[in-house]
N, C-alpha and C positions, 0 to 999 in steps of 0.2 A: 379426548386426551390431547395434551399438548405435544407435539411433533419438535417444537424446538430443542428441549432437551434430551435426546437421544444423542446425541454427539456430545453430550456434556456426562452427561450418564456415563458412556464407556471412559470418558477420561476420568470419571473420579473411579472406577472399576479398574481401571490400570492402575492407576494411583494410589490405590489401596494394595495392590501387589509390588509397587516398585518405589513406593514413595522414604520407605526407609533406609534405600540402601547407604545413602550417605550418613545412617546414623549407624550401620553396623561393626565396623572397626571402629570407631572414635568411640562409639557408645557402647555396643554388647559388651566387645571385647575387651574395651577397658573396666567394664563393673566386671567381668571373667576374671580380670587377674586382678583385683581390689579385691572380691570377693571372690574368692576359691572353690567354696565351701558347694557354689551353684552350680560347677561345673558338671558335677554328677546327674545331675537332671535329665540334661537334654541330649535325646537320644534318638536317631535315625526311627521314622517314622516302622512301626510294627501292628499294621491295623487285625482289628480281631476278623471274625469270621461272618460274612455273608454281609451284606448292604447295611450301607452306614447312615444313622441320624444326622444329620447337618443343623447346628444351634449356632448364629451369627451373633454375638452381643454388637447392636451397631452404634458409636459413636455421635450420641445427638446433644452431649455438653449437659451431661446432669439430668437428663427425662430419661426415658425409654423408651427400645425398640431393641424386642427379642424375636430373630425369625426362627421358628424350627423348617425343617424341611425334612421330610420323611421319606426313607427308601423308595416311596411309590411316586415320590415326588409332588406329593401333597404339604398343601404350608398352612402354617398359622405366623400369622403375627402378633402380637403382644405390643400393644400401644402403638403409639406413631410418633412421640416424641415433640417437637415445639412446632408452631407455626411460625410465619414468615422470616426473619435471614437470607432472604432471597431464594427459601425452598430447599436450605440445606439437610434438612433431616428427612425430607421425601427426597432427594437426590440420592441420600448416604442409603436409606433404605432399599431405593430402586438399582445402585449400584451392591448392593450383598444380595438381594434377588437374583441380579444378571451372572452375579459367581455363583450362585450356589443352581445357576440355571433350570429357574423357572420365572415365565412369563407372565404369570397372576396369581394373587393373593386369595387361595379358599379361604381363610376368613383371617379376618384382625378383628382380634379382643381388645376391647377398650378396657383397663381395670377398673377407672373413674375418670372424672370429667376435670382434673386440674390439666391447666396448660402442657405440661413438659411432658403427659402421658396421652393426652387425645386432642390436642390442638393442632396437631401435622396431618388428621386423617384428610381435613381438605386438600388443601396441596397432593398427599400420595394419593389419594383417587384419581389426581389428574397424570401423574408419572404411572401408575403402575394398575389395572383392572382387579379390583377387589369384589367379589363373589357374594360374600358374606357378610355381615356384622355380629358382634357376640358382647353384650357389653350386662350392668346389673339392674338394668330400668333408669327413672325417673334422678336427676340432678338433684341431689339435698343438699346444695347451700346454692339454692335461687337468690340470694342476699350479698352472693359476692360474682362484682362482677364481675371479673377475668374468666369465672369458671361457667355462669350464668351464657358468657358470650361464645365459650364452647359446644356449650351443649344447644343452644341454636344454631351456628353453622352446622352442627353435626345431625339437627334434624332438617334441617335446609338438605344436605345432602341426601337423607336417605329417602327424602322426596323428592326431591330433583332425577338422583341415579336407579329410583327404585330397588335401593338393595334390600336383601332377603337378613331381616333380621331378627335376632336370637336374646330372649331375657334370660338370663342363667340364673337356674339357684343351687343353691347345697345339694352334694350327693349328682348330679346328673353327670353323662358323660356327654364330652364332646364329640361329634359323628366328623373325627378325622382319622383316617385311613392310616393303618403305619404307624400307630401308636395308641396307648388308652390317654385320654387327659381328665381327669375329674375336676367339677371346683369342687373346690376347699370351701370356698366363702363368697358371698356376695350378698350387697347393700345390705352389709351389717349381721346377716345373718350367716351361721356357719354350720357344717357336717354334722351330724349328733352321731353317727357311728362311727367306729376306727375304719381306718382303712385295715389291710390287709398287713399285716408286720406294726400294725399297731395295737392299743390295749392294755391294759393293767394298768393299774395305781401308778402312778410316778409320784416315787420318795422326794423331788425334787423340790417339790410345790411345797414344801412345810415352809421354806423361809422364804418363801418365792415375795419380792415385792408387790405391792398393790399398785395398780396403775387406774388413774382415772379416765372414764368413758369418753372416747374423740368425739366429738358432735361433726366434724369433716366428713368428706368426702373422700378423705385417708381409710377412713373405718370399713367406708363403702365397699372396697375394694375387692374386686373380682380373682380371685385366688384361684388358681390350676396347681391339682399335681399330675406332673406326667411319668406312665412306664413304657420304656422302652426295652424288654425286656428283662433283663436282670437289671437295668438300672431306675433309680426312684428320684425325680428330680421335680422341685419345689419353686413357685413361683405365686408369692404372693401378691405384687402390687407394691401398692405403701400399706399393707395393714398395718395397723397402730400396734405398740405393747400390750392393751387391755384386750383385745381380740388375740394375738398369739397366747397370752396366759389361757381364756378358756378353751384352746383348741388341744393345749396339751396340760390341763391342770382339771378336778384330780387325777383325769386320767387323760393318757399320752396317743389320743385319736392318729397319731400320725405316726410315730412310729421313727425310726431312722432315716434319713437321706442321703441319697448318692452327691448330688450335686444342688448346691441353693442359689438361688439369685436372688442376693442381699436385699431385704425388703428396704424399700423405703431409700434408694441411693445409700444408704448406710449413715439416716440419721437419726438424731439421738428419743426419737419418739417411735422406735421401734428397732426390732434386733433386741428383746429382754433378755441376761441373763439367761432365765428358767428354761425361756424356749427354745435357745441357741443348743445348752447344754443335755434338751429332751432331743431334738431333732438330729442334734452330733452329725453334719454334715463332713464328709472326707473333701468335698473342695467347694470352695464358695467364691461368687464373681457376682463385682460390684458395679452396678448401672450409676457408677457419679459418675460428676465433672469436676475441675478444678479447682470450683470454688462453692460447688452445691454437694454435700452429701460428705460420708467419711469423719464422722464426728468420732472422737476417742471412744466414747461409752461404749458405740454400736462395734464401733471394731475391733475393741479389748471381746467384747462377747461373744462375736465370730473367730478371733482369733484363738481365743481362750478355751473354744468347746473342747468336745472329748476327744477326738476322731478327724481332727483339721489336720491333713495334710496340706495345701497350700491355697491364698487367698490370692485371687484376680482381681484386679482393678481396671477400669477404663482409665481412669487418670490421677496422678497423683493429686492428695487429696491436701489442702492447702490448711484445711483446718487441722489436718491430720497431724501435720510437720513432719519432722524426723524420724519420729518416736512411733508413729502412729500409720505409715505405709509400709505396701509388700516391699519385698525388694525391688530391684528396679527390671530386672528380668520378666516380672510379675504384672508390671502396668504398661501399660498399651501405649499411653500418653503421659510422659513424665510432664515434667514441670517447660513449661515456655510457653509459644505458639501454637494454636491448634492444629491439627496435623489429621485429626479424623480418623485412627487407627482403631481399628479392632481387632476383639479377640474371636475365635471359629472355636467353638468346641465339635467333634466327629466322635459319635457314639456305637457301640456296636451290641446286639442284642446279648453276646454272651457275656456281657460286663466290662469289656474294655472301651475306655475311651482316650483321650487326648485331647488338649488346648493347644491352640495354635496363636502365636504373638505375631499380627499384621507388619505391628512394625521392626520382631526385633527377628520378625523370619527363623522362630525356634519354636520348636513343637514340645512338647515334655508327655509321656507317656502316663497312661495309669492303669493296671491291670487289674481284672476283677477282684474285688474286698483286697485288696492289699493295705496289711497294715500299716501302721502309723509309723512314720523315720522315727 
């Protein structure tokens, strides 16, 4: 492991705690009295009962990198985000480890082999000791190279570092402590039974669009749902529209969601209609960047479901415009300079959780099944 960044590490770790302040009066407070309406929201921290989930969404400009961190202090991670920048997204990573204090990664899940989602595993293997791998097998688009040249460093490394690695299919569970995680999906293939609050026909699917078969490594995609008690929280990857349709069409294998993490950065070859309005997630948080992800389609259909109390973003979304982002309370990274903010969500098994704004230092509560404003 490289020893040099450790003194750079805690400065982006402090900096992720203090680096907003100069945006807090000129910016909260001013969208506070523009808009009024958000004042009600945020409300002095009321955590639920017994030891809390720790879910970092970290800042890596449009890829992913979702850590949980479990009561017992066991982690997964969810992609790695891009390679080289000078090792900014294994930096940003190893700094939301060192807050959410733990010193090595039980496992990071690769969902597929595109750059923005498993091109930083090299780089974080040398920041932070990863234990494990969990990814869906074999590279299917050998034919392109950006993603061909990932899925080589990443078996370079898992013969280099000897790590302990894991093929995932449908239906298994994940052996992390502190939580259930199932996939959903992987390399194309998906669940054939409902989970648990899933089942029955869904009337939805009569007008539901047709969507044609991704030949990607989009499709691929290594899909987890996780419980954490009373909550049900969704993580697909970038699967495509034609996979979300047969996961919930004729029938609705999945069931309702507590929280989702917007497939696919929130672009417009995924997030259907059919699916958004089966799944009826209560709050949804979006893995874009400023200028990747956040397409109207995908956001009209998250924003649009049944049961959307409110949508997170990491950054405002450029395709998006005006018309088409949360409020500004809501995203992490408004529009300018990068700034590397993110959002915390803190879970508790009896259904309450809470999202936390890195940079706008305001928490917003949410109580178990609490209805829709």
């Amino acid at each position: 492991m490289r020893t040099l960044r450790a003194g750079k590490i805690q400065d982006i770790a402090n900096g992720l705690r203090h680096m907003t302040r100069r945006y807090f009066c000129r910016g909260v407070i001013a969208a506070f009295m523009s808009v009024p309406v958000y004042s009600f929201l945020w409300a002095a921290p009321q955590p639920g009962n017994g030891k809390a989930l720790q879910i970092y969404f970290v800042d890596v400009e449009g890829g992913q990198a979702t850590l949980f961190v479990t009561p017992e202090g066991k982690s997964l991670l969810i992609d790695t985000g891009w390679p080289d920048s000078q090792g900014r997204d294994a930096d940003r990573i190893a700094a939301a480890a060192k807050l959410a204090g733990i010193k090595q990664l039980d496992f990071v899940l690769l969902t597929h082999y595109h750059m923005d989602h498993a091109g930083g595993i090299t780089q974080l293997a040398e920041e932070i000791p990863i234990r494990a791998v969990i990814d869906h097998g074999e590279n299917r688009e050998p034919k392109e190279p950006a993603t061909e040249k990932v899925w080589e460093d990443y078996q370079k490394l898992l013969a280099k570092d000897k790590l302990k690695r894991r093929i995932a299919k449908p239906g298994e569970m994940l052996p992390l402590e502190g939580l259930e995680a199932q996939v959903i999906s992987s390399d194309g293939a998906l669940i054939k039974k409902p989970l648990s609050g899933g089942g029955g026909r869904n009337a939805r699917c009569n007008a539901s669009e047709k969507y044609p078969a991704d030949q990607t490594e989009n499709s691929r995609s290594l899909g987890v749902f996780v419980t954490f008690g009373k909550l049900r929280i969704l993580d697909l990857g970038d699967l495509t529209s034609d996979k979300e349709v047969q996961l919930v069409c004729p029938e609705n294998r999945l069931g309702k969601i507590d929280i989702y993490v917007v497939s696919h950065h929130g672009t417009a070859s995924s997030n259907s209609p059919v699916f958004l309005d089966s799944i009826a997630p209560r709050v949804a948080v979006m893995d874009n960047g400023a200028a990747k992800g956040g397409a109207p389609s995908s956001w009209d259909a998250v924003k649009k479901s049944p049961r959307l109390e409110d949508f997170w973003q990491l950054h405002f979304s450029d395709e998006g415009g005006a018309a088409h982002n949360a409020a500004e309370p809501f995203i992490a990274n408004p529009a300018g300079p990068d700034t590397g903010n993110y959002l915390k969500l803190t879970a508790w098994a009896d259904g309450n959780f809470e999202v936390f704004n890195s940079r706008t230092k305001q928490t917003k509560q949410y109580p178990p099944n609490s209805p829709t404003p």
